[in-house]
LUMVOVO-47218 format. One record per residue: residue number from 1; x, y, z of N, C-alpha, C in turn. Coordinates in steps of 0.1 Angstrom, whole numbers, plus 5000, padded with zeros to 4 digits. Each point is the difference from the previous one (the first is absolute). Example, Ala and Ser with C-alpha at 12.3 -4.5 7.8 and 13.67 -1.06 7.14 Angstrom:
nr: 1	n.xx: 5132	n.yy: 4943	n.zz: 5078	ca.xx: 4991	ca.yy: 5012	ca.zz: 5000	c.xx: 5009	c.yy: 5012	c.zz: 5000
nr: 2	n.xx: 4996	n.yy: 5011	n.zz: 4993	ca.xx: 5009	ca.yy: 5011	ca.zz: 5000	c.xx: 4992	c.yy: 5011	c.zz: 5008
This chain:
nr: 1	n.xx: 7961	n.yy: 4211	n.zz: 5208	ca.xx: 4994	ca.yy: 4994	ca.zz: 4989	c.xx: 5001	c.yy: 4985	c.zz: 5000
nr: 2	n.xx: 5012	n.yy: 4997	n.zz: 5000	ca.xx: 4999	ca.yy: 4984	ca.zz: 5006	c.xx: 4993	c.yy: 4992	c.zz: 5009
nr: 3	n.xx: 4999	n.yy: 5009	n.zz: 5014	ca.xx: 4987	ca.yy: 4996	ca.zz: 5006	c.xx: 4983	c.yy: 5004	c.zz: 4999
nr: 4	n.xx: 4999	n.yy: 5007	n.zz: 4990	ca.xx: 4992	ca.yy: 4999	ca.zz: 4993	c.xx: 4995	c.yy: 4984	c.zz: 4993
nr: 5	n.xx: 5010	n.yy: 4998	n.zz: 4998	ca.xx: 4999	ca.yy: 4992	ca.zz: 4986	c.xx: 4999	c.yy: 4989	c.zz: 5010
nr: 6	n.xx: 5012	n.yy: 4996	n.zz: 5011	ca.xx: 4996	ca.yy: 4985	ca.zz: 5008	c.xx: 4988	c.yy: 5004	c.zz: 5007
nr: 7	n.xx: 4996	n.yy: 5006	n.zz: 5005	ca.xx: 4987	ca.yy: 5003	ca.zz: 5005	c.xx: 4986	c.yy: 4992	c.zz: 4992
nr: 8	n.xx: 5000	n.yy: 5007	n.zz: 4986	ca.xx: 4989	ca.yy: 5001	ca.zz: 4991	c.xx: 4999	c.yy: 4980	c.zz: 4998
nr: 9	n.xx: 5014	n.yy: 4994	n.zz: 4997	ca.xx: 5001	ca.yy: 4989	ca.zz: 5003	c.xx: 4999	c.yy: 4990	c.zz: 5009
nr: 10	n.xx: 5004	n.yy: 5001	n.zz: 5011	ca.xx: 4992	ca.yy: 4997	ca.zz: 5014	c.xx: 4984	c.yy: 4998	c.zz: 5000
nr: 11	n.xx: 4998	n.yy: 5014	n.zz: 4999	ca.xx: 4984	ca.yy: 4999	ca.zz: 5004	c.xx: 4992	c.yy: 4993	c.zz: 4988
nr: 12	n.xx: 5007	n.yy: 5001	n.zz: 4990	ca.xx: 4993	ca.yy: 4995	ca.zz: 4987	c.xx: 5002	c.yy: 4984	c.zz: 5003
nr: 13	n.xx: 5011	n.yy: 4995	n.zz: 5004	ca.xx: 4999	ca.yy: 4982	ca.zz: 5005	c.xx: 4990	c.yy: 4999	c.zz: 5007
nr: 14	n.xx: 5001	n.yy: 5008	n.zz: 5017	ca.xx: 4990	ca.yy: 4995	ca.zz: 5007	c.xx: 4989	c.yy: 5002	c.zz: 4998
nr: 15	n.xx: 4997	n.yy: 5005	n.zz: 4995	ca.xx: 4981	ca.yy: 5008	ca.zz: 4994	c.xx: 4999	c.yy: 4989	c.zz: 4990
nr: 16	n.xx: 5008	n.yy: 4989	n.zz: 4994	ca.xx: 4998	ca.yy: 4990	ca.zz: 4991	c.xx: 5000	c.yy: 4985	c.zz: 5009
nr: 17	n.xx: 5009	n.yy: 4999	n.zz: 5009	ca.xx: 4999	ca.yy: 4995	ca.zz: 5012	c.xx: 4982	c.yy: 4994	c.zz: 5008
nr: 18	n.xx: 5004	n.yy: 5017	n.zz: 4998	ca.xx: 4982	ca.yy: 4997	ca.zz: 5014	c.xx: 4989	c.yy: 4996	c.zz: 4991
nr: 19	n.xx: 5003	n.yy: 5005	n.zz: 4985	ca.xx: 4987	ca.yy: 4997	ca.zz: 4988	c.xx: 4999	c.yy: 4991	c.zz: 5003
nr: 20	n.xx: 5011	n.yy: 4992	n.zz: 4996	ca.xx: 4998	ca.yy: 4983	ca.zz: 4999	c.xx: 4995	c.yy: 4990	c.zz: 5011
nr: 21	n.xx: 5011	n.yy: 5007	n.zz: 5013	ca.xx: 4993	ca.yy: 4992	ca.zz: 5012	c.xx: 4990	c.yy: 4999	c.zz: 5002
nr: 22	n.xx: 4990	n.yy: 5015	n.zz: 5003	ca.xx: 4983	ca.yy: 5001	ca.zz: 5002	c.xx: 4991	c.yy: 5000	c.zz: 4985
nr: 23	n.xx: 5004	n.yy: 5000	n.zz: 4988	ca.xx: 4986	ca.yy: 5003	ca.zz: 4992	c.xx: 5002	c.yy: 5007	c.zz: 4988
nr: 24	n.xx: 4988	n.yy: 5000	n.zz: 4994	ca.xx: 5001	ca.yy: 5015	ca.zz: 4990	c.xx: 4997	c.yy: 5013	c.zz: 5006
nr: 25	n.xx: 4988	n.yy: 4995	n.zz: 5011	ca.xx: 4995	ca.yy: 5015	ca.zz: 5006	c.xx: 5016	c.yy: 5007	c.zz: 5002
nr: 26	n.xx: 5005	n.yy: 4994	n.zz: 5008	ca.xx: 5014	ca.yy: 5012	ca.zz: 5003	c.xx: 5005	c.yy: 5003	c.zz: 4987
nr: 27	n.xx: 5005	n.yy: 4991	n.zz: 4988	ca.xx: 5009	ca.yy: 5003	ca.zz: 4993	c.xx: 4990	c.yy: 5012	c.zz: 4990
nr: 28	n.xx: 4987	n.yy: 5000	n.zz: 5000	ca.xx: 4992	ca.yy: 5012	ca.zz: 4997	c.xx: 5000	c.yy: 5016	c.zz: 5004
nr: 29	n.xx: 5000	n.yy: 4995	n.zz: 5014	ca.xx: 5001	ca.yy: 5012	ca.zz: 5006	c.xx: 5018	c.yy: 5008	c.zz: 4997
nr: 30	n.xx: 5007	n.yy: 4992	n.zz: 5003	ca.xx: 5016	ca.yy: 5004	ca.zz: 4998	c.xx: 5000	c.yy: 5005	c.zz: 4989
nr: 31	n.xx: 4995	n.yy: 4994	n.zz: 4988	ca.xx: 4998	ca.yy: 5005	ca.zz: 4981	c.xx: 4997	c.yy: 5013	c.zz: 5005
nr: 32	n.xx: 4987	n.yy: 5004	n.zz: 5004	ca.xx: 4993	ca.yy: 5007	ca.zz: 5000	c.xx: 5005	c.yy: 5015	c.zz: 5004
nr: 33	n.xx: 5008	n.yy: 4998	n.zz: 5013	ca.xx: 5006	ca.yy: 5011	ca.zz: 5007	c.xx: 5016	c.yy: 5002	c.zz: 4991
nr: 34	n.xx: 5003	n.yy: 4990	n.zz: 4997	ca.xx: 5011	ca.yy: 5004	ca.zz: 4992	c.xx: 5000	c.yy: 5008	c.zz: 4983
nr: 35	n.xx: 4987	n.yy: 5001	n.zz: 4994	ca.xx: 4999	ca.yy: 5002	ca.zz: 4988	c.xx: 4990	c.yy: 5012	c.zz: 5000
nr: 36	n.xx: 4989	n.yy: 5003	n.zz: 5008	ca.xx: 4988	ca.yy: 5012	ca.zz: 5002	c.xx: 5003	c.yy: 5006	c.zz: 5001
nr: 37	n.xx: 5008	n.yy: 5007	n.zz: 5013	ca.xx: 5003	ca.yy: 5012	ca.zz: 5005	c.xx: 5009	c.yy: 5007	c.zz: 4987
nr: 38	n.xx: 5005	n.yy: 4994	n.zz: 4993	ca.xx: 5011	ca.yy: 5006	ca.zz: 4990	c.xx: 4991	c.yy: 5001	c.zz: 4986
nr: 39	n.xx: 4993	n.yy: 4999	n.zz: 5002	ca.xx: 4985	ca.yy: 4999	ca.zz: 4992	c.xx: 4989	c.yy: 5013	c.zz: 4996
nr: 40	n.xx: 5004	n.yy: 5005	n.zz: 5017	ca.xx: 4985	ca.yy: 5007	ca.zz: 5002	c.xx: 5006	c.yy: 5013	c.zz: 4993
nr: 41	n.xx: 5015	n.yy: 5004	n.zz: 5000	ca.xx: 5006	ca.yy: 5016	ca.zz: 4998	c.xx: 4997	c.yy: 4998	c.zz: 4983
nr: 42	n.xx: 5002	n.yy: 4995	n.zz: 4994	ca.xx: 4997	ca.yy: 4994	ca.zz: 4983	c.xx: 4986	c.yy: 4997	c.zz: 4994
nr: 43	n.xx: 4991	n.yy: 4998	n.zz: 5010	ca.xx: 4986	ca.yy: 5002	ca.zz: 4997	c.xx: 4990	c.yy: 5010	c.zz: 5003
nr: 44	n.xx: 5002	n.yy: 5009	n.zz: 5010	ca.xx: 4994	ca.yy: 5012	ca.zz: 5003	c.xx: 5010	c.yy: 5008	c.zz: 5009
nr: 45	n.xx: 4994	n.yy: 5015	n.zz: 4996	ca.xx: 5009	ca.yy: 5007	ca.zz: 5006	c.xx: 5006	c.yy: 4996	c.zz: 5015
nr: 46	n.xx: 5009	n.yy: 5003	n.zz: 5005	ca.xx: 5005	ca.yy: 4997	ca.zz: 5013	c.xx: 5007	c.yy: 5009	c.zz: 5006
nr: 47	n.xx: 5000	n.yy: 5006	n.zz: 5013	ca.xx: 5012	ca.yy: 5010	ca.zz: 5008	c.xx: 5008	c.yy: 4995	c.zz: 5000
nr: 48	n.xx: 5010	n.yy: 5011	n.zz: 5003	ca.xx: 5018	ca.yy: 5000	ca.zz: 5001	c.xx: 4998	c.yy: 4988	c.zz: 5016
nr: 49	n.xx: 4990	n.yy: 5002	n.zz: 5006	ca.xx: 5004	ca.yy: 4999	ca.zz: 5017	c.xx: 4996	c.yy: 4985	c.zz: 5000
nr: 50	n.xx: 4988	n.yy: 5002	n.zz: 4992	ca.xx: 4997	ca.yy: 4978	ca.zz: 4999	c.xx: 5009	c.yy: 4997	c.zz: 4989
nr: 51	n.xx: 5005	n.yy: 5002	n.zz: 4993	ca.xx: 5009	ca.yy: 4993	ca.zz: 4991	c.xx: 5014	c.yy: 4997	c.zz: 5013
nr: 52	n.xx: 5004	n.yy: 5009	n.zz: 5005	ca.xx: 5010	ca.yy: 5003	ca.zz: 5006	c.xx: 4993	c.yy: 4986	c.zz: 5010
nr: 53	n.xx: 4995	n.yy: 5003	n.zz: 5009	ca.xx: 4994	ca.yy: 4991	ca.zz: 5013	c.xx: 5000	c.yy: 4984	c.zz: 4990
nr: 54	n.xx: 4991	n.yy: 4995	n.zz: 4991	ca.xx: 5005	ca.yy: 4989	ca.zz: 4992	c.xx: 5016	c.yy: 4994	c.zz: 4998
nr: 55	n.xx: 5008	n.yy: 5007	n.zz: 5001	ca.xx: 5013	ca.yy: 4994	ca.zz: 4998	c.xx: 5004	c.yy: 5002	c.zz: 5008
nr: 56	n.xx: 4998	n.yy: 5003	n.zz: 5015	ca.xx: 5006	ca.yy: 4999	ca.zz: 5010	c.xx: 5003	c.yy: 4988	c.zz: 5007
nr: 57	n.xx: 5010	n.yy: 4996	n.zz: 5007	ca.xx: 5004	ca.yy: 4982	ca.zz: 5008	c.xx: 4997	c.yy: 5003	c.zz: 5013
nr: 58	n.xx: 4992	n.yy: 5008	n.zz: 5005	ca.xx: 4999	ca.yy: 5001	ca.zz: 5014	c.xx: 4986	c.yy: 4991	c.zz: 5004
nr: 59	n.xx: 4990	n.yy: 5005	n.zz: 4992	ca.xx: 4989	ca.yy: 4993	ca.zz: 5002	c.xx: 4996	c.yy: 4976	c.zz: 4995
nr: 60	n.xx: 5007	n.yy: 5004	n.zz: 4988	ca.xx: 5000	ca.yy: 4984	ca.zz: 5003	c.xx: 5009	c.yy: 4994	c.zz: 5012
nr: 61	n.xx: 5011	n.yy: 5004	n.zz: 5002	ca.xx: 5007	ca.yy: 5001	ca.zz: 5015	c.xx: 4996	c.yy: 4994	c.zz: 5014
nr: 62	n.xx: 4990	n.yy: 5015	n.zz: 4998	ca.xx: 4990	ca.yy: 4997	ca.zz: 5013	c.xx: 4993	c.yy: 4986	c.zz: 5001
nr: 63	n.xx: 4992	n.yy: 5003	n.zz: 4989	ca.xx: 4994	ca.yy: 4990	ca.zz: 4998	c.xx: 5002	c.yy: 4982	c.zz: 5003
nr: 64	n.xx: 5018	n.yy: 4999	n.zz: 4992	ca.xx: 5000	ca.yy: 4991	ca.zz: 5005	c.xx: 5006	c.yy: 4996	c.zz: 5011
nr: 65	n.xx: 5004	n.yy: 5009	n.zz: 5008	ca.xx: 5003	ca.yy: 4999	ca.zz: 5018	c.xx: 4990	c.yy: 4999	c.zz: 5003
nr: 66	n.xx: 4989	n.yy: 5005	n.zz: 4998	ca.xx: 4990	ca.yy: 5003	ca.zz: 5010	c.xx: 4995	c.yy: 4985	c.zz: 5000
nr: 67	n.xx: 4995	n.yy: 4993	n.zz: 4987	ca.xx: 4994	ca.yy: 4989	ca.zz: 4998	c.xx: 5006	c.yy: 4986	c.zz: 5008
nr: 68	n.xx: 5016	n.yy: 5003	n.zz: 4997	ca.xx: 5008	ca.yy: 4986	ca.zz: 5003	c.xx: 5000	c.yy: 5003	c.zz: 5023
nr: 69	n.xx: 4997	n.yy: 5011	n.zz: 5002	ca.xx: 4999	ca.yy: 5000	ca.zz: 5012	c.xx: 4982	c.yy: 5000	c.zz: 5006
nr: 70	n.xx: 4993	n.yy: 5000	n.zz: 4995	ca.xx: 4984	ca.yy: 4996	ca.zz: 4999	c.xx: 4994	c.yy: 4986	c.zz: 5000
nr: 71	n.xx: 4993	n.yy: 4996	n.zz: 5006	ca.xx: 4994	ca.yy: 4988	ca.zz: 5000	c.xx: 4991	c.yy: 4997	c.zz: 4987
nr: 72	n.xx: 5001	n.yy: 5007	n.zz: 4987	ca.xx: 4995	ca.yy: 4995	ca.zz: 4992	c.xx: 5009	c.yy: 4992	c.zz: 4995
nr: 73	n.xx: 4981	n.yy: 4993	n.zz: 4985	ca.xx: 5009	ca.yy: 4988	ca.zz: 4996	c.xx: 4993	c.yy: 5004	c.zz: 4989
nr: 74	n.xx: 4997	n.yy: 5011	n.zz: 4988	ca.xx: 5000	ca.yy: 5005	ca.zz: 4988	c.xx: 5016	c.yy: 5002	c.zz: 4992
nr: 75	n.xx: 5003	n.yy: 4986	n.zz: 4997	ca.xx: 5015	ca.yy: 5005	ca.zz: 4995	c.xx: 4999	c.yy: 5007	c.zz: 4983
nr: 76	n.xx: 4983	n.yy: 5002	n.zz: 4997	ca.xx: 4999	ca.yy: 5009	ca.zz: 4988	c.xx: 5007	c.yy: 5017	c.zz: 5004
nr: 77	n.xx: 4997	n.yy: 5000	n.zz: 5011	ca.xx: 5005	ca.yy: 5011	ca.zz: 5008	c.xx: 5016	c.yy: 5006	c.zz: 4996
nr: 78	n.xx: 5010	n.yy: 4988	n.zz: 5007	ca.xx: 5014	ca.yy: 4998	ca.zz: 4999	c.xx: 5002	c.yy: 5002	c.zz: 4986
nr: 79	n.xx: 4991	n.yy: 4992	n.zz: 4988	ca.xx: 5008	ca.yy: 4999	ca.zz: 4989	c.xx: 4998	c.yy: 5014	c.zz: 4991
nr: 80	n.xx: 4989	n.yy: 5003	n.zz: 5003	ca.xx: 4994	ca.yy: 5015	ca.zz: 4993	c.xx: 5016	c.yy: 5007	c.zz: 5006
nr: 81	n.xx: 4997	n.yy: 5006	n.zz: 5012	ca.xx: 5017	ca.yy: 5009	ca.zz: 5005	c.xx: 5008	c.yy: 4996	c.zz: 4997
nr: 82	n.xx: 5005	n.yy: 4988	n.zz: 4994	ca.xx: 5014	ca.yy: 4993	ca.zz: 4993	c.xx: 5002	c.yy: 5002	c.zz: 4986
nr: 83	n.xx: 4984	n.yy: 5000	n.zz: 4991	ca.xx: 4999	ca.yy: 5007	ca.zz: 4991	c.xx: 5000	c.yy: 5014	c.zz: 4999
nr: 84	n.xx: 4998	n.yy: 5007	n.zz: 5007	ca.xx: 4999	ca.yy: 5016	ca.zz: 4996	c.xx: 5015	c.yy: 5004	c.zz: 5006
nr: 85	n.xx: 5006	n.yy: 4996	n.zz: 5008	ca.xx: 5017	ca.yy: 5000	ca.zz: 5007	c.xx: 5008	c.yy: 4997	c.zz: 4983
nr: 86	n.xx: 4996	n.yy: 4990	n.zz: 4994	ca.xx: 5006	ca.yy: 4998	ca.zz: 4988	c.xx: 5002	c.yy: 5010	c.zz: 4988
nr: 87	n.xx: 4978	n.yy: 5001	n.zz: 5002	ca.xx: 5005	ca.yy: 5013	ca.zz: 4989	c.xx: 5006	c.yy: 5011	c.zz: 5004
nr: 88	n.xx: 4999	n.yy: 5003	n.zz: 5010	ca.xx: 5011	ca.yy: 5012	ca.zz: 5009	c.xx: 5015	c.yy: 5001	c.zz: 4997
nr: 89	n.xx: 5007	n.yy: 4982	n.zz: 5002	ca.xx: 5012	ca.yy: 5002	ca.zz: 4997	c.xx: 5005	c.yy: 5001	c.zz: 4987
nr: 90	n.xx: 4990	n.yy: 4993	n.zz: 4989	ca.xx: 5001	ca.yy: 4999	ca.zz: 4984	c.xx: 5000	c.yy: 5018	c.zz: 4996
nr: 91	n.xx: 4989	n.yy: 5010	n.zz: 5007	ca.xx: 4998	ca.yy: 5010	ca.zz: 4992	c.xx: 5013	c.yy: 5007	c.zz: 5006
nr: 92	n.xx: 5011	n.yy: 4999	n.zz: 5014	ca.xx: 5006	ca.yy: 5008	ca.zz: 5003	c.xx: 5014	c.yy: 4993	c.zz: 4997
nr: 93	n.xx: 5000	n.yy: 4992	n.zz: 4994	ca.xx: 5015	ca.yy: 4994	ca.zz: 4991	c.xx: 4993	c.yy: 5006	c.zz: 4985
nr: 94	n.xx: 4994	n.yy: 5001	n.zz: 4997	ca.xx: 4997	ca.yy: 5003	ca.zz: 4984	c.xx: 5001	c.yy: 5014	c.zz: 5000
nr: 95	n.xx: 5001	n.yy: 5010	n.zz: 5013	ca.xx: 4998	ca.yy: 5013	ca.zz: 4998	c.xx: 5015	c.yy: 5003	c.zz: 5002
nr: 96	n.xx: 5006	n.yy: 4992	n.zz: 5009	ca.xx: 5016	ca.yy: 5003	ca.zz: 5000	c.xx: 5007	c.yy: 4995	c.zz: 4987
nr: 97	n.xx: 4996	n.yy: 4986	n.zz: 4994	ca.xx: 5005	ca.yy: 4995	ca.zz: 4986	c.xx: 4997	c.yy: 5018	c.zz: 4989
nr: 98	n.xx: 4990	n.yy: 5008	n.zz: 5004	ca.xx: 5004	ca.yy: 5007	ca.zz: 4988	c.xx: 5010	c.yy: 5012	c.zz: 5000
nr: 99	n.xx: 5006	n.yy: 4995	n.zz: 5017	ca.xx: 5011	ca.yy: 5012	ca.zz: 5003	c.xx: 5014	c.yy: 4996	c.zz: 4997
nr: 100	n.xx: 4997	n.yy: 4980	n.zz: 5007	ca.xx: 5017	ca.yy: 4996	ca.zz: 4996	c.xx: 4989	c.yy: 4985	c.zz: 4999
nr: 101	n.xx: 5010	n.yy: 4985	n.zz: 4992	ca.xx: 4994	ca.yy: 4991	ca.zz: 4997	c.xx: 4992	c.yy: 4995	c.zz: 5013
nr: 102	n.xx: 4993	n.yy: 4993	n.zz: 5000	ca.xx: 4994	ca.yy: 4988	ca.zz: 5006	c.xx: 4999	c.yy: 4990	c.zz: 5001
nr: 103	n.xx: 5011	n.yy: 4990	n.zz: 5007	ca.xx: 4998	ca.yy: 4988	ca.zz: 4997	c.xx: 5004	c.yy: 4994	c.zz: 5019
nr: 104	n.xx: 5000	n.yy: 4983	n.zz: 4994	ca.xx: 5000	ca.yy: 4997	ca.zz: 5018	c.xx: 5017	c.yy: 4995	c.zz: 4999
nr: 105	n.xx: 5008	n.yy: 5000	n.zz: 4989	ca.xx: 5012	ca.yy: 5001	ca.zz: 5001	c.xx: 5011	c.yy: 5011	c.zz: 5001
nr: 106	n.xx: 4995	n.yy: 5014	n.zz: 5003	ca.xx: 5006	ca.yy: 5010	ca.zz: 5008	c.xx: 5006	c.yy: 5007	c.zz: 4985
């Protein structure tokens, strides 16, 4: 739960980090991926399997190895997967907070 919580923190600086360095376009895209996907299960029906696949940390992950090891230079790219890694670690410290508290002080 705590690394949940430093996690969700981390990627929430640097995804605020890269906003600022490059633009709004990134800090758009990062909003975007961090607030939609948790969006879509509350606005029309959704499966167990895409709800489930949405809060998984494997795929922003990828994403951002794959990118920081690629010769691109889309850092809307980076900040989107920094965003959606956030809401990943925010939704899975909030699901442990309703087993035992959640905080970044242990």
């Amino acid at each position: 739960m705590l690394g949940w919580a430093a996690l969700a923190l981390f990627t929430a600086a640097f995804a605020i980090f890269e906003a600022v360095a490059h633009g709004w376009w990134t800090a758009l895209a990062g909003a975007a991926l961090l607030v939609v996907p948790g969006l879509v299960g509350r606005v029309g029906p959704v499966g167990p399997r895409a709800d489930r696949a949405a809060h998984r940390a494997l795929p922003p992950v990828v994403v951002l190895i794959a990118y920081s090891l690629s010769p691109l230079e889309q850092p809307w790219i980076f900040t989107a997967a920094l965003g959606r890694l956030t809401a990943v670690a925010i939704s899975s410290c909030a699901s442990a907070g309703r087993r035992r508290r959640c905080s970044t002080t242990g």
